[in-house]
N, C-alpha and C positions, 0 to 999 in steps of 0.2 A: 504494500500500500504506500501510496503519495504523500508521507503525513507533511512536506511541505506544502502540499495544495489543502488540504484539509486545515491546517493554520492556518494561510490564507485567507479562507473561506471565515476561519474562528474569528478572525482580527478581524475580518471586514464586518461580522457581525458586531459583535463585541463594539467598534471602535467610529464605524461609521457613524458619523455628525455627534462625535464625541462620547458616543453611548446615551446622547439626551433625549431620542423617542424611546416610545412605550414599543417597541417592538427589538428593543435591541438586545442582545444574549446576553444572558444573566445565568444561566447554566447550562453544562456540558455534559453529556450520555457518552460517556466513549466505555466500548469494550476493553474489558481489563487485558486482552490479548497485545495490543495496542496502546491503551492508556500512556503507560510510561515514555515514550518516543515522541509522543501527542504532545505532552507533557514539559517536554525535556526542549523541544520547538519550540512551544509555545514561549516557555520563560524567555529561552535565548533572542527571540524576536522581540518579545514584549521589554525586556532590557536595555533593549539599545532605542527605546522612545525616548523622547527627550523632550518634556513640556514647556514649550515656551508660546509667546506673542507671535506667530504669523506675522504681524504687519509690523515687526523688526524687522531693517533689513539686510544686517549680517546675520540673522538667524531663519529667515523665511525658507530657506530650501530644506532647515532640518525638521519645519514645524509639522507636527504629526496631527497631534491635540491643542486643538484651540480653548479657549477660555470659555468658562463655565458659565451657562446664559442666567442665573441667577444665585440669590442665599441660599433660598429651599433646595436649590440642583446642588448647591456647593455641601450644603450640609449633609444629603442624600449619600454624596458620594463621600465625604469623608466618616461617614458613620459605615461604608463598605471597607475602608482603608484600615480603621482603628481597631 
């Protein structure tokens, strides 16, 4: 199996318009055959994000995640983080 296309497909959920709609991936079903590999991806991808302002513009090519469209978003996602 592709587990680099299947990450792919996880970030794009996960990550697309910051994870701010109600349809974005919040958990994952992987087969424990798989799991670990899946896994091991995903970190090494997710790792080398780096959150900054987009509309800086020594930082605009790295920008992944843009800024969070409110408090309630803000707090949402750091009550995930803590």
């Amino acid at each position: 199996l592709d587990n680099v296309r299947q990450v792919e497909w996880i970030m794009f959920g996960i990550f697309w318009t910051n994870g701010q709609i109600c349809t974005a991936t919040s958990r994952l079903l992987i087969h424990e055959d798989i799991a670990p590999r899946v896994y091991a991806r995903l970190k090494e991808v997710t790792e080398k994000i780096i959150p900054c302002d987009p509309l800086t513009p020594e930082r605009s090519d790295a920008a992944f995640i843009g800024p969070i469209v409110s408090k309630p978003q803000y707090d949402k996602v750091m009550a995930y983080v803590a």
